[in-house]
MIRO-375934 format. One record per residue: x, y, z of N, C-alpha, C in turn; chain. Coordinates in steps of 0.1 Angstrom, whole numbers, plus 5000, padded with zeros to 4 digits. Each point is the difference from the previous one (the first is absolute). Example, Ala and Ser with C-alpha at 12.3 -4.5 7.8 and 13.67 -1.06 7.14 Angstrom:
5132, 4943, 5078, 4991, 5012, 5000, 5009, 5012, 5000, A .
4996, 5011, 4993, 5009, 5011, 5000, 4992, 5011, 5008, A .
//
This chain:
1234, 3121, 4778, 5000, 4990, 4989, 5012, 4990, 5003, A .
4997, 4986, 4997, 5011, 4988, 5006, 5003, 4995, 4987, A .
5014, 5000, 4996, 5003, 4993, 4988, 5001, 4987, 5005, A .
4998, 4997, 4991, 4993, 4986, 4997, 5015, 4991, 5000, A .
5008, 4990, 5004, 5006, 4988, 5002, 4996, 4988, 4994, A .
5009, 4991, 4995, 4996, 4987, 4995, 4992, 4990, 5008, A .
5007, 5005, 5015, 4994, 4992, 5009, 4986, 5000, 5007, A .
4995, 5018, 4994, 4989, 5005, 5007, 4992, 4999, 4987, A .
4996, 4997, 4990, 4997, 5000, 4995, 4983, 4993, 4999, A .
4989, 5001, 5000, 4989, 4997, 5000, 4995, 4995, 4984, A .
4993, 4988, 5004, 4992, 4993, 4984, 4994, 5015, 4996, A .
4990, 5009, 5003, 4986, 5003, 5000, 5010, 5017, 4992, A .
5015, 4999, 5005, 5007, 5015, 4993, 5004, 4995, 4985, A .
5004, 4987, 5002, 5009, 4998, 4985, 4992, 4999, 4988, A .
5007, 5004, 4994, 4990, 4997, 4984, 5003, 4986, 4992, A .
4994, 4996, 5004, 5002, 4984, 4993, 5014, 4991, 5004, A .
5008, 4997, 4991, 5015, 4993, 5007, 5011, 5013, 4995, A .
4998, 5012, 5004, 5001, 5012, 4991, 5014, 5005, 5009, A .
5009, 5009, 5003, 5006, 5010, 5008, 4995, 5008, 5009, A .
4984, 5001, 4991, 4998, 5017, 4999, 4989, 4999, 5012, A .
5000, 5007, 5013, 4994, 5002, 5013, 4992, 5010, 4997, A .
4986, 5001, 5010, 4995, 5011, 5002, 4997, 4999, 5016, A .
5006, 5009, 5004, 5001, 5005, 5015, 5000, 5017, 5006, A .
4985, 4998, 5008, 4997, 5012, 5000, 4997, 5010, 4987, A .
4990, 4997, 4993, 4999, 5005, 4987, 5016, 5009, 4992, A .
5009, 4986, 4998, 5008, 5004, 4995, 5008, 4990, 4989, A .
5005, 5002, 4992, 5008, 4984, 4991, 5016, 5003, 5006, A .
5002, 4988, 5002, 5011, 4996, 5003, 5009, 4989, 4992, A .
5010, 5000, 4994, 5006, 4981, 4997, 5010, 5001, 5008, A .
4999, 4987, 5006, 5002, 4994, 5009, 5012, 4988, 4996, A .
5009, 4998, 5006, 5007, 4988, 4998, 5006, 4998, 5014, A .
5008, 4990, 4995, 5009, 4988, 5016, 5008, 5016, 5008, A .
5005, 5005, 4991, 5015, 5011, 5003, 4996, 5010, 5006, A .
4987, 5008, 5000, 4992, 5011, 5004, 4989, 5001, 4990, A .
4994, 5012, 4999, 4989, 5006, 4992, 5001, 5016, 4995, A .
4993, 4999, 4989, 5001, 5014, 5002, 4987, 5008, 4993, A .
4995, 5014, 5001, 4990, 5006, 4994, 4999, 5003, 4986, A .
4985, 4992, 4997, 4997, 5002, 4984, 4995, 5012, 5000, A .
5011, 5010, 5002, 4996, 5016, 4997, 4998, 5002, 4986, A .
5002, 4995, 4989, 4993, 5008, 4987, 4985, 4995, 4996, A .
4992, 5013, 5001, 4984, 5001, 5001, 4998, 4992, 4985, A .
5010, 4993, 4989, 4995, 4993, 4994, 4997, 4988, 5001, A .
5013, 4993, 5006, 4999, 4988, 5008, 4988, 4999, 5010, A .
4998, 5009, 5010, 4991, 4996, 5006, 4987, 4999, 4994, A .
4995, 5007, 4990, 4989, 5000, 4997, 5000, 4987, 4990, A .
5012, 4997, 4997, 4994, 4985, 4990, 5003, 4990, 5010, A .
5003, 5002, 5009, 5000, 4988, 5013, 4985, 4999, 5007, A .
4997, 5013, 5001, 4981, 5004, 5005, 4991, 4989, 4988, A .
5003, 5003, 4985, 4993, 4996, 4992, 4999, 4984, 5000, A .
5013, 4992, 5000, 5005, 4988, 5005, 4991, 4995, 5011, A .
5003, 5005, 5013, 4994, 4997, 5010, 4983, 4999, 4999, A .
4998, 5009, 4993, 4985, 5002, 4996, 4992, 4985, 4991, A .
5009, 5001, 4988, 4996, 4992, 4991, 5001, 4984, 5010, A .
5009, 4998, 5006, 5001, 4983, 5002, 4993, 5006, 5017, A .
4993, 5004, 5003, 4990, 5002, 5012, 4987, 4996, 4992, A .
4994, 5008, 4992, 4988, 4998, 4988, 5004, 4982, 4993, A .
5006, 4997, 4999, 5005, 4988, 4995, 4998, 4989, 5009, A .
5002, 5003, 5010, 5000, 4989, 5014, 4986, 4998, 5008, A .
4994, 5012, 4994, 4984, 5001, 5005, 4993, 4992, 4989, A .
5006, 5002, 4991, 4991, 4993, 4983, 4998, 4989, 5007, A .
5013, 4990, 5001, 5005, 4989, 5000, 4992, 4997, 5012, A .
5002, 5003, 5016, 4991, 4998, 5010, 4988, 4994, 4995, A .
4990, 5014, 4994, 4987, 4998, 4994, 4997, 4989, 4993, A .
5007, 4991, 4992, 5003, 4992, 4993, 5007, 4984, 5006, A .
5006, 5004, 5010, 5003, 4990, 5010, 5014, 4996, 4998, A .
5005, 5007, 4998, 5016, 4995, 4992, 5011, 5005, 5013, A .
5006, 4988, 5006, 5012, 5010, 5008, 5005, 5009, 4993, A .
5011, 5008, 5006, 5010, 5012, 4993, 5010, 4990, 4995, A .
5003, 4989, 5012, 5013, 4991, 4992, 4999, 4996, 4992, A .
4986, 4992, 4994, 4995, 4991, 4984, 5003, 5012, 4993, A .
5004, 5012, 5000, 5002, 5012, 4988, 5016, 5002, 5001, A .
5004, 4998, 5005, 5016, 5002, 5000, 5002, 5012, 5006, A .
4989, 5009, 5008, 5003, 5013, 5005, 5006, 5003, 5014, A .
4998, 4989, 5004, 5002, 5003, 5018, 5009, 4984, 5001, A .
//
């Protein structure tokens, strides 16, 4: 498992303009200084739900024809 860096950081891990990484099925927040693991299974699962909800949201919008940016999401 590679923690995640500011520098290493990939569009397609971050959750919107968020901290919060997912790398290698894992949450992470992430900043300039280092990173570190979103070990409490509550956080991660409201970050899963997050992630979920504005995934379902981005496909609406697609369907519909709307970039992510005209939403203020991405």
């Amino acid at each position: 498992m590679t923690e995640p860096s500011w520098d290493t950081i990939r569009p397609s891990e971050q959750l919107a303009d968020t901290p919060a990484v997912r790398r290698d099925g894992r949450w992470w927040l992430v900043a300039p200084n280092g990173a570190i693991p979103a070990n409490d299974p509550a956080l991660a699962r409201a970050l899963d739900s997050l992630a979920a909800d504005m995934d379902a949201a981005n496909r609406a919008a697609a369907h519909f024809g709307i970039d992510e940016r005209d939403q203020g999401l991405g």
